[in-house]
N, C-alpha and C positions, 0 to 999 in steps of 0.2 A: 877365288876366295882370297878375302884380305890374310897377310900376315900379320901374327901377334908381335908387338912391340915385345922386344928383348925383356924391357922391365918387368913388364907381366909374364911374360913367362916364365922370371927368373921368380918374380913371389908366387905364382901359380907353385910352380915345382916346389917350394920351400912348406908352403901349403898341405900339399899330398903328400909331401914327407908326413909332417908333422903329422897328419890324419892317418897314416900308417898304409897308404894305400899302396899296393907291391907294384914292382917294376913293371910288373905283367899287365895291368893294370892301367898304369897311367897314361899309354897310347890311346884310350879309350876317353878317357878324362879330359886330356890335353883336343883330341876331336871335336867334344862337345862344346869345349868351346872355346874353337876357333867358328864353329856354326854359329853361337849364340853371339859371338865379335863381331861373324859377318852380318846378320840377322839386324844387328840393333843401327850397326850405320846405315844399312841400305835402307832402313826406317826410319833414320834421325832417333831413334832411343838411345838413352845414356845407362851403358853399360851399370853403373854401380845403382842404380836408381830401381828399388823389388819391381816396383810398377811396369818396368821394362822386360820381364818374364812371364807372366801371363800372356801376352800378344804370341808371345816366340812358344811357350808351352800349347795356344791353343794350332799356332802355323801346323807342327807336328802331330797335335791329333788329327787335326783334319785331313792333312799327309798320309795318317796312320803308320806315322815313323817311331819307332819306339828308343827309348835311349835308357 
């Protein structure tokens, strides 16, 4: 699995603050997506682009991976 760029992770974290989501929590958050980071390179998707979530949402039902 790819690693997240520093950057993104430092506004990811800054993000989940903001949204109130608790410490306990954000190990969970931080998971999802580094899945949906690895997901869209190894598909050529562009991470900020909505059109880029449907493909990776349908991967997981078909999976029957829940998040």
């Amino acid at each position: 699995m790819l690693a997240l760029p520093a950057e993104l992770t430092r506004l990811y974290e800054t993000l989940l603050r903001q949204q109130g989501i608790t410490m306990e929590h954000r190990p969970h958050y931080r998971k999802w997506l580094r899945y949906y980071w690895d997901f869209c390179h190894k598909y050529g998707l562009e991470l900020r682009e909505r059109r880029s979530f449907p493909p990776f949402d349908e991967k997981l039902r078909v999976r029957g991976r829940n998040y």
